[in-house]
C-alpha positions, 0 to 999 in steps of 0.5 A: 892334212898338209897339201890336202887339195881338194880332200876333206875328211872329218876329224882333219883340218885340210890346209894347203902351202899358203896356210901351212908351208912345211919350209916357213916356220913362220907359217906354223907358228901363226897356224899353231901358236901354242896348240900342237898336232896330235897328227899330220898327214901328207899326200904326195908334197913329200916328193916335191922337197929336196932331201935337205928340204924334206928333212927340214920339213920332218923336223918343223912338223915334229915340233908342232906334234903331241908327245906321241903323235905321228907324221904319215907321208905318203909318196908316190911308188916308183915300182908300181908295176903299171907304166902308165903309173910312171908318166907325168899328167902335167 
């Protein structure tokens, strides 16, 4: 789980940017080393990278995966139809 925050589910190993940096290599070759990932899933980070960035980040993750293996990201939906969806928490 890339981003995981505070989310712990069993079968996953939760990380967050300073363990695993979608824009560093580096990063996944100290977490990974030869090992690869049969998945990764990540939650609301994809939207935070410019497309150049996101499409850098895909390609680093699909050279850490198993033959076969998947990449989930989710996004928010900017159609939700509830407004207060829409407005920023921060």
């Amino acid at each position: 789980m890339i981003g995981a925050g505070e989310q712990r589910w069993d079968g996953w190993t939760p990380t967050q940017q300073a363990e695993l940096d979608l824009l560093e290599p580096a990063s996944f070759a100290a977490f990974f080393g030869d090992r690869r990932a049969d998945a990764f899933l990540c939650e609301h980070v994809w939207e935070h990278l410019t497309v150049e960035e996101g499409e850098r980040a895909a390609r680093l993750v699909y050279t850490y995966l198993k033959p076969g293996g998947r990449l989930r990201v989710a996004v928010p939906d900017g159609h939700h139809p509830d407004p207060a969806y829409h407005t920023d928490s921060d």
